[in-house]
N, C-alpha and C positions, 0 to 999 in steps of 0.2 A: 905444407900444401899451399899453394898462391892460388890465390879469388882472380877467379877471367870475367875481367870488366868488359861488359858489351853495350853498344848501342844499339840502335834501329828506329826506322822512320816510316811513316804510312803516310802516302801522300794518295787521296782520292783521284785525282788530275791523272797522276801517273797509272794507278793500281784500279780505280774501279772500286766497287765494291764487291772485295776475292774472297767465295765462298774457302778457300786455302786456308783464308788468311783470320776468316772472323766464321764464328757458328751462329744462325740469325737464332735466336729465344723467342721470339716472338713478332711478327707485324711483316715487313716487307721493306728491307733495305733498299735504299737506292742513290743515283747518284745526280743530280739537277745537273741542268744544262750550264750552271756555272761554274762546273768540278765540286760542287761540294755535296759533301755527304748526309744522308737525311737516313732516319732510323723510323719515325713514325710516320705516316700519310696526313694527318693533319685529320683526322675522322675522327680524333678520341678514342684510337685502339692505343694500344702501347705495341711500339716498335722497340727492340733491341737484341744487341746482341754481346757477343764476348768474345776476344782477341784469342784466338790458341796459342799465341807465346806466352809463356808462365816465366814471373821474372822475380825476384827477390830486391828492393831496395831500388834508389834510383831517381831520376829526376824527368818527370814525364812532364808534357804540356801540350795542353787541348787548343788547337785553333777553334773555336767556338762562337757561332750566330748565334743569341738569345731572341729573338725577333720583336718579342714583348716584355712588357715589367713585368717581375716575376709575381704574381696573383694565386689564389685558391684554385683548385681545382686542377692547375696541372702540376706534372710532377716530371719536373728531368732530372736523371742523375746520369754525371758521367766521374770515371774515374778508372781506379785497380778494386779491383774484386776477387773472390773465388765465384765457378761458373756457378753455383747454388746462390750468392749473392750474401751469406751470411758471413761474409767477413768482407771487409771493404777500405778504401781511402778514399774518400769522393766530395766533390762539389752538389751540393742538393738544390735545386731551384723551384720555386714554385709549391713549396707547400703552405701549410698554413703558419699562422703568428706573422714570424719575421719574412718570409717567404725565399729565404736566402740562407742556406749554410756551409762549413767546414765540417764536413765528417769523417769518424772512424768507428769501428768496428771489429772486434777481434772474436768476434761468434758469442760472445758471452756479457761483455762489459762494451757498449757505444758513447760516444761523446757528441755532441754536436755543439759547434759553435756561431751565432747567428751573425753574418754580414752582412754590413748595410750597403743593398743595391745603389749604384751611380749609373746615374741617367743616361751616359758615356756609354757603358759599357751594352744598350739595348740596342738592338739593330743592327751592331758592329763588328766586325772580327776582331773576336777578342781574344787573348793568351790567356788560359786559364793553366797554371802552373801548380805541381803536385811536387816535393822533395820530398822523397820518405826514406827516413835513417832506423837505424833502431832503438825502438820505442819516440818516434818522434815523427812527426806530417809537421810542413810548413806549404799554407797556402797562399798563393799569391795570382795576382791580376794585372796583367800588363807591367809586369815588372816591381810591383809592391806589393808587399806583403801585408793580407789581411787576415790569417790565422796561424795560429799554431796550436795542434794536440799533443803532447806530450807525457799519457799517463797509459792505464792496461788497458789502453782499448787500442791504440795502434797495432795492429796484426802483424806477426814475424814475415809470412809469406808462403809459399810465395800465391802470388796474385797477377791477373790479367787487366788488359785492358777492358773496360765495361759500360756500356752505354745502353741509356733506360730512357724514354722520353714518350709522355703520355699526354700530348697537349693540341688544341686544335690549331696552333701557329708553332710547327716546331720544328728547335732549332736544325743546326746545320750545321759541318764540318767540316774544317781544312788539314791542314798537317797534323799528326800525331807525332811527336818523337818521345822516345823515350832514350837517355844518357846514364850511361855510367854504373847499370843494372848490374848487378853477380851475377847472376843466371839469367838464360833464354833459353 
């Protein structure tokens, strides 16, 4: 039996934000006057939502606005998830200690890895890149790599696109692709 490698791309500019395409969780999706995509209002509700393609493996990457240093009190997450959110591969911004991680989750055993935010990367359209093999996440930012998990908490799959953002400056998004998935 041969694995059918597939791509796919989500560009807001093009697409909007398509209820098809994403299930809102919570807040009130929309899309600013610059094509980019915004998930929370900026009120301290949490916006988000979840991609309906389900995809196993794969090399995804987030165009991503951070607008602020990532601080206490808010919480973005984007990444692949299950729609319950209890298994994951995600970038976490904005929580407490470091305010910056690499994480996974396989419903049972989580890892987090903390990254040290660069100044660069706040305000900016930034690549936030995801490769996930099995038993393995490598994350990286503009083309460098700043993590690697590689134990039982990387989840088999398969997993969605998923975006989470509870902050009163919040971010914003360009391209989504995702390359070289086994399933959609």
């Amino acid at each position: 039996m041969s694995q059918i490698i597939t791509s796919f791309s989500y560009d807001p500019v093009r697409s909007g934000f398509d209820s098809n395409l994403w299930r809102t969780v919570s807040g009130a999706p929309a899309v600013l006057p610059t094509g980019r995509l915004v998930f929370d209002n900026g009120t301290g509700v949490t916006g988000s939502a979840v991609h309906y393609a389900d995809f196993v493996k794969g090399d995804v990457t987030f165009n991503v606005n951070v607008p602020t240093v990532p601080a206490g009190g808010d919480l973005r997450l984007f990444g692949v998830a299950t729609p319950d959110g209890t298994s994951y591969i995600r970038f976490s911004v904005g929580t407490t200690g470091t305010f910056f991680y690499a994480q996974a989750s396989n419903g049972t055993t989580s890892t987090s890895v903390a990254v040290t935010w660069d100044s660069t990367w706040t305000a900016a359209n930034i690549d936030f890149r995801i490769i996930w093999e099995a038993g393995r996440a490598t994350f990286h930012i503009n083309g460098t790599k700043v993590a690697t998990i590689s134990d039982d908490s990387v989840p088999y799959g398969p997993l969605s696109l998923s975006v989470s953002d509870n902050s009163t400056s919040p971010m914003s998004f360009g391209t989504i692709n995702v390359r070289g998935t086994q399933s959609y």
